[in-house]
Structures are given as structure tokens and as C-alpha cells.
N, C-alpha and C positions, 0 to 999 in steps of 0.2 A: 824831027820825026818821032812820032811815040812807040815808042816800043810796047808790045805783048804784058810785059810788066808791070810799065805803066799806066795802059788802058784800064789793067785789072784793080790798078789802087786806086784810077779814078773813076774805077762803077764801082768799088768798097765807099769811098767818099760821100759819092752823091745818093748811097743806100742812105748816108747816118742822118737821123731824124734833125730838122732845123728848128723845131717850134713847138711847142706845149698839142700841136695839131695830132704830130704822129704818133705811131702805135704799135706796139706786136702782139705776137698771137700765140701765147705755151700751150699743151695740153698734157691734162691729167688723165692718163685712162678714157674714158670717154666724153669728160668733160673739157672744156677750151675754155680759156680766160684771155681776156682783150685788155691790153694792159697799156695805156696813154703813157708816151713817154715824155720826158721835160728835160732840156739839158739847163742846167744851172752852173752860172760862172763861181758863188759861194759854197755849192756843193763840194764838200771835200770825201765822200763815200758814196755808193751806190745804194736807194733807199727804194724800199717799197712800203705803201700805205693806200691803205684802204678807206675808202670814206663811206663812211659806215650809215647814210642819208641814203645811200644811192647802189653801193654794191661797187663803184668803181671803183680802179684799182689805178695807182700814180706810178711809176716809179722815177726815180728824179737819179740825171748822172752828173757825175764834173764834166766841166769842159771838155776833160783831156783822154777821157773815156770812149772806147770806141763800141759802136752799137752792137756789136759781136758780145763784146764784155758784157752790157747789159743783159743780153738775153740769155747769155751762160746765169749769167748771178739769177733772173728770173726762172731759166728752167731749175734750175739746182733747190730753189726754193719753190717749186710749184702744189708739193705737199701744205707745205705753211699755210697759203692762200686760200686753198681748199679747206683748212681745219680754221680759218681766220672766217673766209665768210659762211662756212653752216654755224658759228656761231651768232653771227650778228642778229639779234630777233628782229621779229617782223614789227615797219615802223608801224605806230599808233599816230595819225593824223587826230590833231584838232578836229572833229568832224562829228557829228551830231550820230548819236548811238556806240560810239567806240569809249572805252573804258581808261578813266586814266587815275594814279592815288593823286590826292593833295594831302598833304601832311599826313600821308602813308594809309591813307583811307582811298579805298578804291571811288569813282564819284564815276557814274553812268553822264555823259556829255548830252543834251540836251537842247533843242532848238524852240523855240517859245515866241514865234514870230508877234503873235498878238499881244502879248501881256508885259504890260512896266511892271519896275517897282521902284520905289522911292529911291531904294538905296542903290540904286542906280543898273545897268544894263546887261548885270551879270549877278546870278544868285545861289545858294544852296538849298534846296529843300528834300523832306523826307527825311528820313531817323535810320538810323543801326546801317544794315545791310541794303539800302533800299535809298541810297543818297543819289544825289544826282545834283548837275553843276550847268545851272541853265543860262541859258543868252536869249534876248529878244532883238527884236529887228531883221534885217534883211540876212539873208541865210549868203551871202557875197561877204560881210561881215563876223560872220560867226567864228572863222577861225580868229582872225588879229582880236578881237573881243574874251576870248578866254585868254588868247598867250597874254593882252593888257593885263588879264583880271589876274592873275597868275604871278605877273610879276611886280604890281602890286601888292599882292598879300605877301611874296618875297623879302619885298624891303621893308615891309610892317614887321614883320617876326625877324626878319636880320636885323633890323636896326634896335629893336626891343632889346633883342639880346644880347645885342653888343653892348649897348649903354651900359646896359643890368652888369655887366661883365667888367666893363671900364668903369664905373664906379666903385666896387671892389679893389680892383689894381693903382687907381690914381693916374690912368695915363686913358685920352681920348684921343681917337683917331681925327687925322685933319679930313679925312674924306672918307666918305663909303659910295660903294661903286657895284651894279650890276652887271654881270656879262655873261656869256653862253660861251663859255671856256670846255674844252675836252680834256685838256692834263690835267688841272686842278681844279676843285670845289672853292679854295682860298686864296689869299695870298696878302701881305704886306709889306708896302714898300718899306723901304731907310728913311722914308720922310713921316712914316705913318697913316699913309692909304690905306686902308683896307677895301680888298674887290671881292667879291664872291659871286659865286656860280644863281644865276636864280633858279637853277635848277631843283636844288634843298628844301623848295617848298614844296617837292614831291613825296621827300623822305618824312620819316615820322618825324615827329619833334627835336627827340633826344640828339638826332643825328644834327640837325640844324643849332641845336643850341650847343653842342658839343664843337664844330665847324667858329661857333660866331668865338667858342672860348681861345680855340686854338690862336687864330687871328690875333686877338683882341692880348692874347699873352704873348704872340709875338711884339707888341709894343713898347713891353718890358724887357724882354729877352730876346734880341733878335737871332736865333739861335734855335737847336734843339739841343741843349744841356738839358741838365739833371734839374737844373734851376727852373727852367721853361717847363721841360713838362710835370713838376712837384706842382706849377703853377697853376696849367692846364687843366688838370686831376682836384685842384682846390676848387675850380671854379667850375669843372663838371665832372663829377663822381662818374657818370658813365660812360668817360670817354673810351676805356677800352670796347666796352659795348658797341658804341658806336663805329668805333675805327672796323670792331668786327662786322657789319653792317653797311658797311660801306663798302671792303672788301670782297664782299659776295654779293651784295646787290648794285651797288655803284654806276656800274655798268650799265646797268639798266634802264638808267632814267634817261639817258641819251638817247634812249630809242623815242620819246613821245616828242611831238609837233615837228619843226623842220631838222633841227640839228643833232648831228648825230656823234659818238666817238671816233677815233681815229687812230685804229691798229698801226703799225706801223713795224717794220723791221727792216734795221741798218744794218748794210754790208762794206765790203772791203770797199 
């Protein structure tokens, strides 16, 4: 027979979310945030994060957390949310008239259904202030056509500068690698991969050629000693420039085509 007690732990039970499906609901003042919940078996804290494509909002629990707990740690931090998403800028879609930098130069996006050119189905034309970054063909096309064009010119100047950089140091990477990564611009394995962000081919130069040096002297120094970055700074004078440039605009490049950053804050 169930007892009073019992019933009540099992309508607690059958409350707690089963599947990436369910959801709660905090408010702030007069705003309400809708927040997908996920239980995770490798989860060892209580985490929210924002995906920054779209405005939702995750929060992921352990196993052994009960849904109660979650929404305490959600409302306690319902401030955070509110100040996390009026920053995320408004996305910039690939999309014919919207404005996006390539190598830190703003480029007017452009649809050019009628006109080739040799060099092939993506182009620059116009001078100074007044550039623009065209595509021809079906306008169903136009977006994968820039993100292509884009991330081509990516591994054209990453790879440039790596080389440029690895010839200097004496040591070549076995691989280079592109990805649309949110934590990092960089990285190098212990075997000597180098992966970068293709994102850099937003930023101006200095920041991309500063990025290819970091990498490229991690292959020497797998580390950040005093050795690595004497190294860094040999092989780009501007890195602090750059790092400062990154730090204040970084963020920002995530907002153009589909992917975006990924706020995020861990709790108990």
C-alpha cells in the first residue's frame, strides 16, 4: 500500500526531466527564459550555456541531481542569462546585402546571378570603402558559395604563414587542419597538427599571422614558458597587438554565417 509519502516522492520522480526534450521556465522581472534541460551521466556539475546561433539556453545536470536542484542553480543565476544574452550581437547571415570584414575589411555581400568570372564563382570588386564580395549563380547557392570562398582564402593565408613561420624555427607541422571551433582560434597536438579556427580570415592580417606563429612555436615548445613566447614575439613583433585584438573583438567574429560562440557557466 503507498503511503501519503510515498506518492509524493513518486510525482517528485516522474516531474524530473528524462531527455534532452524537457525544459523549465525562470523569470527575470518581466522577462522569462526557456531553458532545455539535459541530464548527463559524465556531467559531474550543474552547467548552463548559451548557444549563441540561436539564443537557447542548455543546462546540463548529473545523473544524480534532482530537477528541484537545477532550477534553484538556474533561478540563482537568472541575472547572468539576461546580461549573457543582451550581449550576443545580432547574427549576420551569408546573405546578399548584409556586411561582413574579410581580412578585417568590411566587404558589402553581393548576389550576381548573371555574371562569371574566370577565376571562378566568388569575387572582390570595388576599392577603399566601397568593396564588395560577389557570388554568381542560383541565389539557393549563395550562402555555401561564400562560407566555400572563405574558407579557402583561410587556408591560403594560414598555410602561408605557417610555412613562413616553420621555416624560420626548423620544425613543420604534420598536418594542418580547419574547423569552426568556439574556445579556441588554435591549437597543437603532441604529434604536431596544427588546427585553426577559419574564422581569422575575418580578422586583419596581423591577428592571423600572429595566431599561424603561436601554433607554429608551439612545435618547438610545447608549452607557454618564457622560451615559447621569446619565440612567438621573434616570429611576430605584433603579438601583443594582436592578443589585444582578439580580446576585444574575438567574440565577434562568431556572430557571422551559422556558428556561433558558446557562453557558458559552471556550477556546483
Amino acid at each position: 500500500m503507498k503511503t501519503p509519502a510515498f506518492a509524493e516522492l513518486l510525482k517528485a520522480f516522474q516531474r524530473e526531466p528524462q531527455g534532452e526534450g524537457d525544459c523549465l521556465v525562470v523569470r527575470h522581472g518581466e522577462r522569462a527564459f526557456r531553458i532545455a534541460v539535459k541530464r548527463s551521466t559524465t556531467a559531474r556539475r550543474l552547467t548552463l550555456r548559451i548557444r549563441g546561433a540561436t539564443g537557447d539556453i542548455v543546462l546540463t545536470m548529473p545523473a544524480r541531481t534532482s530537477f528541484r536542484q537545477a532550477r534553484d542553480f538556474a533561478e540563482r543565476h537568472v541575472e547572468w542569462l539576461g546580461v549573457r544574452l543582451a550581449r550576443i550581437p545580432r547574427r549576420t547571415p551569408f546573405a546578399p546585402g548584409e556586411k561582413i570584414p574579410l581580412r578585417g575589411v568590411d566587404h558589402v555581400l553581393r548576389h550576381c546571378p548573371d555574371r562569371i568570372r574566370r577565376t571562378g564563382p566568388v569575387w572582390i570588386e570595388g576599392e577603399e570603402e566601397t568593396l564588395a564580395l560577389c557570388a554568381s549563380g542560383e541565389s539557393s547557392h549563395f550562402e555555401r558559395r561564400i562560407a566555400d570562398y572563405l574558407r579557402r582564402e583561410a587556408r591560403r593565408d594560414i598555410e602561408q604563414a605557417v610555412f613562413r613561420h616553420a621555416a624560420r624555427t626548423g620544425k613543420r607541422p604534420v598536418s594542418l587542419s580547419l574547423r569552426d571551433t568556439s574556445s579556441r582560434w588554435g591549437s597543437c597536438s603532441a604529434k604536431g597538427a596544427l588546427n585553426f579556427s577559419w574564422r581569422l580570415i575575418l580578422a586583419p592580417p596581423f591577428v592571423l599571422d600572429y595566431l599561424a606563429a603561436h601554433e607554429t612555436a608551439h612545435l618547438r615548445h610545447h608549452d607557454h614558458s618564457q622560451q615559447f613566447w621569446a619565440l612567438t614575439r621573434s616570429l611576430c613583433p605584433r603579438t601583443g597587438e594582436a592578443e589585444a585584438w582578439l580580446k576585444a573583438n574575438g567574440a565577434q567574429l562568431h556572430r557571422y554565417g551559422r556558428r556561433a560562440a558558446l557562453p557558458s557557466l559552471n556550477g556546483e
